[in-house]
DSSP file (Angstrom, degrees, kcal/mol; ACC not computed):
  #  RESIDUE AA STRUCTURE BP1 BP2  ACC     N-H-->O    O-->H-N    N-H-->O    O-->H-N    TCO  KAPPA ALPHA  PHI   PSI    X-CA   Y-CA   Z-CA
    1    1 A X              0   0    0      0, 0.0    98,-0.2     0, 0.0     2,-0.2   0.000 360.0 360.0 360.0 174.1    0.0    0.0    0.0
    2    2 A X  E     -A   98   0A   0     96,-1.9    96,-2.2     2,-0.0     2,-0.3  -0.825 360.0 -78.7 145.1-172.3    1.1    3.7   -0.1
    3    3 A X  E     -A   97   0A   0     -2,-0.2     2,-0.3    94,-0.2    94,-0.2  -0.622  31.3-152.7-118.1 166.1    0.1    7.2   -1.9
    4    4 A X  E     -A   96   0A   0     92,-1.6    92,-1.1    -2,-0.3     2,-0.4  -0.814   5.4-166.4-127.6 155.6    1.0    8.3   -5.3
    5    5 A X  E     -A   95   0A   0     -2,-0.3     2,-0.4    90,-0.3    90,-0.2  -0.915   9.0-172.4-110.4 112.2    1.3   11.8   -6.5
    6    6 A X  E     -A   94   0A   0     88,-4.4    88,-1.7    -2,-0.4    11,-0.1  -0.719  15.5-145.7-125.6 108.3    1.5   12.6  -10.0
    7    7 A X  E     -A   93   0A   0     -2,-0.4     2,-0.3    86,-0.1    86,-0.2  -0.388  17.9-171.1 -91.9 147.1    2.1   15.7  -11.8
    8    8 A X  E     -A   92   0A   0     84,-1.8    84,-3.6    -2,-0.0    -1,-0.1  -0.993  25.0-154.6-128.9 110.1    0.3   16.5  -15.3
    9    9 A X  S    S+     0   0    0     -2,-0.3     2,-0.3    82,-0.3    -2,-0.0   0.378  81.2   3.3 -29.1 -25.0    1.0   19.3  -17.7
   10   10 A X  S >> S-     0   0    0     82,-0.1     4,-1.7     0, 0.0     3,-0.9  -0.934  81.6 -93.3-178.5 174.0   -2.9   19.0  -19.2
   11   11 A X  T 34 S+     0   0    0      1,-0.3    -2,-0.0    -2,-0.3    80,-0.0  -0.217 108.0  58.9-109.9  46.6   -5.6   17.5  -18.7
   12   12 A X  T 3> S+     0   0    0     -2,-0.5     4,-1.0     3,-0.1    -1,-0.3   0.514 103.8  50.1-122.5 -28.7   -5.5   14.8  -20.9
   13   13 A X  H <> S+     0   0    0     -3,-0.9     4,-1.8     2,-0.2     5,-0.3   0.805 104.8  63.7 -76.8 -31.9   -2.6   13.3  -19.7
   14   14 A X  H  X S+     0   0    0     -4,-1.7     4,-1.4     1,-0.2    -1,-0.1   0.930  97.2  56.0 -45.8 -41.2   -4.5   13.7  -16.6
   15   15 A X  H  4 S+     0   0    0      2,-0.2    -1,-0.2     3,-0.1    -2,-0.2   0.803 108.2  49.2 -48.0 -48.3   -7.2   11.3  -17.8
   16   16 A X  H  X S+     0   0    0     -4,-1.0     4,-1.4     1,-0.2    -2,-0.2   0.866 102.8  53.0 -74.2 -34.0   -4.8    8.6  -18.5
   17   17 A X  H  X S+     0   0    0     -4,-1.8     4,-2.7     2,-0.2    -1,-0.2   0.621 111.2  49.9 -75.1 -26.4   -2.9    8.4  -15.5
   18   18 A X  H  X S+     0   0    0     -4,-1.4     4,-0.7    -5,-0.3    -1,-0.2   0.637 111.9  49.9 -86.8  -7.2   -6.4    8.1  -13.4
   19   19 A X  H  > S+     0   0    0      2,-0.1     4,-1.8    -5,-0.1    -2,-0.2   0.817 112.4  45.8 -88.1 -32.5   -7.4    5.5  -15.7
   20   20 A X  H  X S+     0   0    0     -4,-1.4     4,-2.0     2,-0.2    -2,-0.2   0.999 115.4  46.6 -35.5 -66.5   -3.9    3.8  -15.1
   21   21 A X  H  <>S+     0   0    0     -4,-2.7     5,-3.4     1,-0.2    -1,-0.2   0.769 113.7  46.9 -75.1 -12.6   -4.1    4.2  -11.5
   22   22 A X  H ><5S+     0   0    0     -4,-0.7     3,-6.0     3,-0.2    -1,-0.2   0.933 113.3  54.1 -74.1 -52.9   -7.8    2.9  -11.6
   23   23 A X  H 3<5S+     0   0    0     -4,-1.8     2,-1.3     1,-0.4    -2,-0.2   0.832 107.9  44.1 -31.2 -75.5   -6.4    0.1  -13.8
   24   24 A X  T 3<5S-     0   0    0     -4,-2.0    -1,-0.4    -5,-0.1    -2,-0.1  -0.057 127.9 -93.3-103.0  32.6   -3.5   -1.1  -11.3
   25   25 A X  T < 5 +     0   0    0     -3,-6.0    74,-0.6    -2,-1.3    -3,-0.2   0.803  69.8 155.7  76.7   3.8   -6.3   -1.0   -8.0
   26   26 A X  E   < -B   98   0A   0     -5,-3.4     2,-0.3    -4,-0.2    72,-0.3  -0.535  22.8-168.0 -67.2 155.6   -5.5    2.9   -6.6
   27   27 A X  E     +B   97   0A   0     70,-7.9    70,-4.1     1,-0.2    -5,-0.0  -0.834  54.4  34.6-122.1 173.9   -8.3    4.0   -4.9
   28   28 A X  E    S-     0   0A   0     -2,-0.3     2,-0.2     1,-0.2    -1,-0.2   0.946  76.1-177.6  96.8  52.7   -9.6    7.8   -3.4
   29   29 A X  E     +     0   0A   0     67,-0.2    -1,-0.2    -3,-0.1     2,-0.2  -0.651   2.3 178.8 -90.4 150.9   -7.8    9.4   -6.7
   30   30 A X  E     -B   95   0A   0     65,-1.2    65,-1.2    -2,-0.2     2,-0.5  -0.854  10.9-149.8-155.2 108.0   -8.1   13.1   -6.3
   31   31 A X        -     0   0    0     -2,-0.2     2,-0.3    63,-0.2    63,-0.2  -0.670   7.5-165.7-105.6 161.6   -6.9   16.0   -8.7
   32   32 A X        -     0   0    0     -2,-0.5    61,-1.8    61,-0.4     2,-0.3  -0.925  18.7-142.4-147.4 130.2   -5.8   19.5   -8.6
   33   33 A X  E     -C   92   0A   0     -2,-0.3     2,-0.2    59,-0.2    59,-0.2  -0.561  25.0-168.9 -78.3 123.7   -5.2   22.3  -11.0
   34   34 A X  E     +C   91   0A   0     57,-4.0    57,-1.6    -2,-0.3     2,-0.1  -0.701  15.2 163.5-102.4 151.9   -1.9   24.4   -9.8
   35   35 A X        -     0   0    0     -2,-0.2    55,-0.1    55,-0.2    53,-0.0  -0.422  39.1-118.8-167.6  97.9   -1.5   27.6  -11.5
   36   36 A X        -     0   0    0     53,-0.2     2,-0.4    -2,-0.1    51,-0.1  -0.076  29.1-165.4 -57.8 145.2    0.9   30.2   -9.8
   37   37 A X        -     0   0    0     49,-0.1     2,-0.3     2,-0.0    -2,-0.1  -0.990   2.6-163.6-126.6 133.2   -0.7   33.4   -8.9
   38   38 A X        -     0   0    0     -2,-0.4    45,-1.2    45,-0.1     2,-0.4  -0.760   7.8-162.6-107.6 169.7    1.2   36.7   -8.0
   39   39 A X  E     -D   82   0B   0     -2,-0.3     2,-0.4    43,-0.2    43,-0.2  -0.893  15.5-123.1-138.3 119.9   -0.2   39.3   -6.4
   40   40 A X  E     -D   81   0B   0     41,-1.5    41,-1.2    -2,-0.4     2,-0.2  -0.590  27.3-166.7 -71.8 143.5    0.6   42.8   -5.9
   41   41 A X  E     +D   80   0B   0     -2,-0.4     2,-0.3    39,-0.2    39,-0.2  -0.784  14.5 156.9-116.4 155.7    0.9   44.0   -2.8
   42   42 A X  E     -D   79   0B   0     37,-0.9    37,-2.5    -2,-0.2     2,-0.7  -0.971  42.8-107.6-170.1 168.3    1.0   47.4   -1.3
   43   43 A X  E     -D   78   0B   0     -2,-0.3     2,-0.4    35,-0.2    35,-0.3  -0.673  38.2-153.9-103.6 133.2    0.4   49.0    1.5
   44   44 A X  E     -D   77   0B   0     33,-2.9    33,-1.8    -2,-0.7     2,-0.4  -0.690   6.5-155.1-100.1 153.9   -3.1   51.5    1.7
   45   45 A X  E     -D   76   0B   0     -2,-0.4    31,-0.3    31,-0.2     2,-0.3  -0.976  14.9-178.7-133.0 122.9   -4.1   54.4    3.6
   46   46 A X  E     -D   75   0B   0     29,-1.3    29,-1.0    -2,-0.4     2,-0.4  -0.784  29.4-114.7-124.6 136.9   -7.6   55.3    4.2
   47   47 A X  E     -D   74   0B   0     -2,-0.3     2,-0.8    27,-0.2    27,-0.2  -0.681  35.6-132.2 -64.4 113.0   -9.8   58.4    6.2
   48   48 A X        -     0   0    0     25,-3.7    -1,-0.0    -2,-0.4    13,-0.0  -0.719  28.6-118.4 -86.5 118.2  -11.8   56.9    9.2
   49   49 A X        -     0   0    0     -2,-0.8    -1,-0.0     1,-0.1    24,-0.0  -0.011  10.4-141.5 -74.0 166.5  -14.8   58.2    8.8
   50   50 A X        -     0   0    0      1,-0.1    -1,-0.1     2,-0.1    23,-0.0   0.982  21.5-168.5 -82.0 -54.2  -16.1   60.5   11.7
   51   51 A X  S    S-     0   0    0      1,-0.2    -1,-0.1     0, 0.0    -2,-0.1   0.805  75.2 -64.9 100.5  37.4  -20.0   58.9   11.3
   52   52 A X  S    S+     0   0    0      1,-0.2     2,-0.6     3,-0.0    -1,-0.2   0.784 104.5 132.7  57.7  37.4  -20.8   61.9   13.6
   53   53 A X        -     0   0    0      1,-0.1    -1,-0.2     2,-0.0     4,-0.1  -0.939  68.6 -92.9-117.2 140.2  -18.8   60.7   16.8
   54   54 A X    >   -     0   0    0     -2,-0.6     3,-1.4     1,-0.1    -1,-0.1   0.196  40.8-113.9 -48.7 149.6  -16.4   63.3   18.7
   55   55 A X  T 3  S+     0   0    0      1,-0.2     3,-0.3     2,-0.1    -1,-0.1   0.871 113.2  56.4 -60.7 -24.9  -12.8   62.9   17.3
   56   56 A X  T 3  S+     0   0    0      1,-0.2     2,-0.4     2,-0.1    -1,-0.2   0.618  78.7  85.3-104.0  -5.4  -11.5   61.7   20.4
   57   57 A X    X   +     0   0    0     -3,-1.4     3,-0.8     1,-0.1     2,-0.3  -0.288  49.4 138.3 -74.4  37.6  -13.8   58.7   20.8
   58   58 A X  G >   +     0   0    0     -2,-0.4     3,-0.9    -3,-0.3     5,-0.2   0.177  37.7 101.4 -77.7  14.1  -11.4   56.4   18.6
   59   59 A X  G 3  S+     0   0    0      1,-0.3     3,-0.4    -2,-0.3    -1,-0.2   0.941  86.0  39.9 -79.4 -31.9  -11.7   53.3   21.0
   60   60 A X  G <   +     0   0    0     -3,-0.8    -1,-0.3     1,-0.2    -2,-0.1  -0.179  68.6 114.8-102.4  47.3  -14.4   51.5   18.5
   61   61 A X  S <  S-     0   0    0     -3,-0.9    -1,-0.2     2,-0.2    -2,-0.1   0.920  79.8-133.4 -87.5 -27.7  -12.9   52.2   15.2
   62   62 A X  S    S+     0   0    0     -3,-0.4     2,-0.2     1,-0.4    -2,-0.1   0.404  72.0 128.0 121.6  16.4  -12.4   48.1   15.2
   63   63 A X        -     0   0    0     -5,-0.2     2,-0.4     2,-0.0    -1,-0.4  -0.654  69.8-127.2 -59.1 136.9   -8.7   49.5   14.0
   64   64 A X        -     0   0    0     -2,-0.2     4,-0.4     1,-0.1     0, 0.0  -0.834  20.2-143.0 -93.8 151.1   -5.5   48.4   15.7
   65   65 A X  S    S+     0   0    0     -2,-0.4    -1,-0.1     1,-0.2    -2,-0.0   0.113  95.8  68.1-110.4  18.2   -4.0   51.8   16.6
   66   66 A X  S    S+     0   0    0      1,-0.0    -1,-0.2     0, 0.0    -2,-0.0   0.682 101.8  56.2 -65.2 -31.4    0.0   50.6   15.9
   67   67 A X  S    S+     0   0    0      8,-0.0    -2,-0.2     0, 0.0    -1,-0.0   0.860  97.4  94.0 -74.1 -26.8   -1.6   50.5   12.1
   68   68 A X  S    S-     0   0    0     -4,-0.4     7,-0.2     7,-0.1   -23,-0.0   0.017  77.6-119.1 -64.2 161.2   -2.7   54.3   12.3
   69   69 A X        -     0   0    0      5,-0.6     2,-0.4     1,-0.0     7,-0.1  -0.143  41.7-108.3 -43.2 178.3   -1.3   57.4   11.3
   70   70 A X  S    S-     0   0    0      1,-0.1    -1,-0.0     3,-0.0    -5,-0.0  -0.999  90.0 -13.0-120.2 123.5   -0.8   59.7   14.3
   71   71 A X  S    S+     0   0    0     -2,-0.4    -1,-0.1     1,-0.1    -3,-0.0   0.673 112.6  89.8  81.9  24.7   -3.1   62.5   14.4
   72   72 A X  S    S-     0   0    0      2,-0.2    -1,-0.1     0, 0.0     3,-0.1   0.485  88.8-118.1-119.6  -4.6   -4.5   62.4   10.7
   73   73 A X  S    S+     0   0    0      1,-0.2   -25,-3.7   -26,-0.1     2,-0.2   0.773  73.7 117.1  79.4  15.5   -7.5   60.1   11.0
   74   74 A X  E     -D   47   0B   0    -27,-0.2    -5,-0.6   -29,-0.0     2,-0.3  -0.641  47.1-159.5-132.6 169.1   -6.3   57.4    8.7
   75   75 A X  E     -D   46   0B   0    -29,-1.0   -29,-1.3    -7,-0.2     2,-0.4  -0.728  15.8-152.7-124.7 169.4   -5.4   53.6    9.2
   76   76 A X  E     +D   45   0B   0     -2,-0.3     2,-0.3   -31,-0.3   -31,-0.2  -0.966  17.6 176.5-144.0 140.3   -3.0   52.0    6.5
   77   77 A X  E     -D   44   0B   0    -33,-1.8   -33,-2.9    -2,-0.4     2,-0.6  -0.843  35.3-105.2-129.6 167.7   -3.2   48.1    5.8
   78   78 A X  E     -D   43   0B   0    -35,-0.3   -35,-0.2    -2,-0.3     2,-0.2  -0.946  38.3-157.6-106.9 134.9   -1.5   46.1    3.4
   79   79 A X  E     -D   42   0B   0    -37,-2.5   -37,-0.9    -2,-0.6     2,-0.1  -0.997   8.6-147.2-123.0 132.7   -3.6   45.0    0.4
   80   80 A X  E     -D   41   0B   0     -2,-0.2     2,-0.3   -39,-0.2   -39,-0.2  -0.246  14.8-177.8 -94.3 144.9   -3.4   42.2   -2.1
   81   81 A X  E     -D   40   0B   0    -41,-1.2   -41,-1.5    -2,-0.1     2,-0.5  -0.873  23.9-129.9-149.9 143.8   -4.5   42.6   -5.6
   82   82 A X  E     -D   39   0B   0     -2,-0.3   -43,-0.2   -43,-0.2   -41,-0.0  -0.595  28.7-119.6 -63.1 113.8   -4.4   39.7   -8.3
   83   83 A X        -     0   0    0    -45,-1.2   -45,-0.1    -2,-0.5    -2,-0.0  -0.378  16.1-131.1 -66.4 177.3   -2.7   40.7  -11.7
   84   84 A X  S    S+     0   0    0      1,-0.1     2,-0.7     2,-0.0    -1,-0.1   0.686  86.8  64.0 -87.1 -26.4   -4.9   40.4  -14.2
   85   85 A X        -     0   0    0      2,-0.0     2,-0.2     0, 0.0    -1,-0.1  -0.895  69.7-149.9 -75.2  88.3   -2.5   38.4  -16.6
   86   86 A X        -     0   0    0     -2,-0.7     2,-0.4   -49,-0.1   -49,-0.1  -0.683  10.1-154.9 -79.5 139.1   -1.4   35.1  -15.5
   87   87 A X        +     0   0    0     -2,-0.2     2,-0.2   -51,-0.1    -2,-0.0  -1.000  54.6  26.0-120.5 124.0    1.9   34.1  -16.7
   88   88 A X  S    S-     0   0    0     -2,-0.4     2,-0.6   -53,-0.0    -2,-0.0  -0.860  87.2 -75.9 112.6-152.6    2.9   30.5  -17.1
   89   89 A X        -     0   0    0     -2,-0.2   -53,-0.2     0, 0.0    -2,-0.1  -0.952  41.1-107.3-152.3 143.1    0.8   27.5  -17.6
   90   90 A X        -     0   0    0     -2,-0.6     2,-0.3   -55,-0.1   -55,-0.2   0.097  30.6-163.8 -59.5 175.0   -1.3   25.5  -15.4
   91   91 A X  E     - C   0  34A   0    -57,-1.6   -57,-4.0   -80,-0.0     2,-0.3  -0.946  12.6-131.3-148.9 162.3   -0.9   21.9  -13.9
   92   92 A X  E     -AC   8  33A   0    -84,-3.6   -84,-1.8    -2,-0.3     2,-0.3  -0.905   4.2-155.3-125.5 168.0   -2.4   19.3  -12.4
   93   93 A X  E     -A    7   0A   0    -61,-1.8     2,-0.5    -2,-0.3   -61,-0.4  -0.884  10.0-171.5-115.3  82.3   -1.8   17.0   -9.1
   94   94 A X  E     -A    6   0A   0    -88,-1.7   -88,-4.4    -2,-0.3     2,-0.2  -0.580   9.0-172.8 -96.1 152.0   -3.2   13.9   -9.3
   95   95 A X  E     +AB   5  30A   0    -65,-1.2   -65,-1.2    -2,-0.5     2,-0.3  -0.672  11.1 169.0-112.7 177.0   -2.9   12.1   -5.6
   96   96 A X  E     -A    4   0A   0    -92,-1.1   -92,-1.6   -67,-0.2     2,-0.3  -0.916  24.3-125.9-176.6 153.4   -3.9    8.6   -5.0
   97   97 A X  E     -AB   3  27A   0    -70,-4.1   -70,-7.9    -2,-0.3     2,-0.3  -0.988   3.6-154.5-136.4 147.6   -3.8    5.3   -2.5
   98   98 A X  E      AB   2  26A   0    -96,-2.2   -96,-1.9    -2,-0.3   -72,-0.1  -0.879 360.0 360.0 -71.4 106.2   -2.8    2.1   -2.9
   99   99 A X              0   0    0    -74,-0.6   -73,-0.1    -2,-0.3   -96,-0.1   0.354 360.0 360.0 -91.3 360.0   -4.7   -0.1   -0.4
C-alpha cells in the first residue's frame, strides 16, 4: 500500500494516468489544477470616517492603533491585488492510494 502523486501538464494526460491508477487498484484518486498566482501588494491608507462621533472617541474604530497614522484620522493596511495576466501555464496534481 502507499500514496501516489502525479504531476500532469494538461488534462489529458491527466485522464490517463487516473485511468492507469484505476487500472492497477489505486483507490480515493483526487486532482488538482496548480497555476501560480502573484499578487501585488501594497500598503493602503484610508480616512476613518467620523460617522458623527467626537474625534476623540477612537476606542471602537475596530482599527488596531499601531496601524494608524498619528493625528490624521487614517489607518493604513496592506492590500493584495491579483494581476490580471497570469503568466505560465497551469498543472495538475493527481494524488492517489494504494490499499
Amino acid at each position: 500500500g502507499g500514496r501516489i502523486c502525479s504531476f500532469s501538464p494538461c488534462i489529458e494526460q491527466v485522464q490517463r494516468t487516473c485511468l492507469a491508477l484505476e487500472e492497477y487498484g489505486f483507490t480515493e484518486i483526487n486532482t488538482l489544477e496548480i497555476l501560480l498566482r502573484v499578487y501585488n501588494v501594497r500598503t493602503i491608507s484610508l480616512q476613518i470616517p467620523d460617522l458623527g462621533k467626537a474625534a476623540e472617541d477612537n476606542s471602537n474604530t475596530g482599527f488596531d492603533s499601531s496601524n494608524s497614522s498619528s493625528n490624521q484620522g487614517t489607518v493604513q493596511f496592506k492590500s493584495g491585488v491579483p494581476l490580471r495576466e497570469v503568466v505560465g501555464h497551469t498543472g495538475y496534481l493527481t494524488f492517489a492510494t494504494k490499499s
